[in-house]
C-alpha positions as CSV (number, residue, x, y, z in Angstrom):
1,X,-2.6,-62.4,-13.1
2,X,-0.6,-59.8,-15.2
3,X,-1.6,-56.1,-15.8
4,X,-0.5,-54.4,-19.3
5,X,-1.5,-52.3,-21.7
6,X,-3.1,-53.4,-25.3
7,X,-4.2,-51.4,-28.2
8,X,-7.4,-50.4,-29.2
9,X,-8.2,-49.2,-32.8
10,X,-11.4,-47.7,-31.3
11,X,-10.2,-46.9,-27.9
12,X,-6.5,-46.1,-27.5
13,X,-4.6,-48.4,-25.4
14,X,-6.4,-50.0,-22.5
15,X,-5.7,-51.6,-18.9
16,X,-6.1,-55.2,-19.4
17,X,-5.8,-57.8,-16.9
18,X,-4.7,-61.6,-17.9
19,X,-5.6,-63.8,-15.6
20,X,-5.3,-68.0,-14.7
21,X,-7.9,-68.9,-13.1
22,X,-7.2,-71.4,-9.6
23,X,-8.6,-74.6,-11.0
24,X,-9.0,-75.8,-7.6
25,X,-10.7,-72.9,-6.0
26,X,-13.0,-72.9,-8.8
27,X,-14.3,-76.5,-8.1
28,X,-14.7,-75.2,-4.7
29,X,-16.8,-72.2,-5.5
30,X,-18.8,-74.5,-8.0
31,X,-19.5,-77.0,-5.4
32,X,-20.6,-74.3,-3.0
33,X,-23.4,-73.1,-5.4
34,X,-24.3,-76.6,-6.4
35,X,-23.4,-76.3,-10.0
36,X,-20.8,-77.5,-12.7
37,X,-17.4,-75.2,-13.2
38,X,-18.2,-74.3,-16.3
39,X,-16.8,-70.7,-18.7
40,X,-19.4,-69.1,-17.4
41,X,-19.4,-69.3,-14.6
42,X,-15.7,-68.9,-14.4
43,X,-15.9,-65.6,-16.6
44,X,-18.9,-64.4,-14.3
45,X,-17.0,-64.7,-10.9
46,X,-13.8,-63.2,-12.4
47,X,-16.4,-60.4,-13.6
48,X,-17.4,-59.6,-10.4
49,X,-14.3,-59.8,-8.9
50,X,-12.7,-57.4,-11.4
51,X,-16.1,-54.9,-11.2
52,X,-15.5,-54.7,-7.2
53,X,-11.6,-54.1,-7.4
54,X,-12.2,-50.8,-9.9
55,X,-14.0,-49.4,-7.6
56,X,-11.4,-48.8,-5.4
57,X,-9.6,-47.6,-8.0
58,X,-9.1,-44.0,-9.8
59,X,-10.4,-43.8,-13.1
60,X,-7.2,-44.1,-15.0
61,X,-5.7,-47.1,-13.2
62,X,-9.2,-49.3,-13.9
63,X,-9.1,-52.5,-15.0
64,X,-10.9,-52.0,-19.1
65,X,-10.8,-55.3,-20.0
66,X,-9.7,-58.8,-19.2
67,X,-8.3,-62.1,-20.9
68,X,-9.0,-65.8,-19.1
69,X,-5.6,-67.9,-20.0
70,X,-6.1,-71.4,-19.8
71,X,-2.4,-71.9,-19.5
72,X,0.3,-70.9,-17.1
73,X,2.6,-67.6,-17.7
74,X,5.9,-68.3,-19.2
75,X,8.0,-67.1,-16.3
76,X,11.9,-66.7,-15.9
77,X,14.0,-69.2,-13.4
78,X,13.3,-66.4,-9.9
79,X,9.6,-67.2,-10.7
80,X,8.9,-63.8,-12.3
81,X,6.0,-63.7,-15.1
82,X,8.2,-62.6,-18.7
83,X,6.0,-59.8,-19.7
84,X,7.7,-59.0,-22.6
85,X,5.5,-62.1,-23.9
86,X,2.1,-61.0,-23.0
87,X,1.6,-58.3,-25.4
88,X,2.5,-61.1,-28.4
89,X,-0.5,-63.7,-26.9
């Protein structure tokens, strides 16, 4: 996952989150509750997740909104994410 800042016509600019889901762990966690991995599921659990980490946050470092990315970050040849990409995807 990779934290930036987006604008917001409405809003101002806004803490967003991109995240990739684990494929694997998903299949896991669908198997657990006897269901198929499916988006919703998927966006739900990330939900959640996301929900339960803001509350141990302060108000201005909150996660506003996030972004599911069905493919890997483009990252540099040390493994680093290039964030200079995220805000043009």
């Amino acid at each position: 996952s990779a934290v930036i800042g987006t604008s917001d016509v409405k809003q101002g600019e806004l803490i967003t989150a991109q995240i990739v889901p684990d494929a694997e762990a998903f299949m896991k966690y669908a198997e657990e509750l006897g269901e198929q991995v499916s988006e919703k599921l998927i966006h739900d659990k990330i939900k959640t997740e996301v929900e339960a980490v803001n509350q141990l946050l302060t108000a201005y470092k909150r996660i506003q909104k996030f972004e599911i990315r069905e493919q890997e970050f483009e990252k540099t040849t040390t493994h680093k994410i290039k964030r200079h990409f995220l805000k043009n995807n």
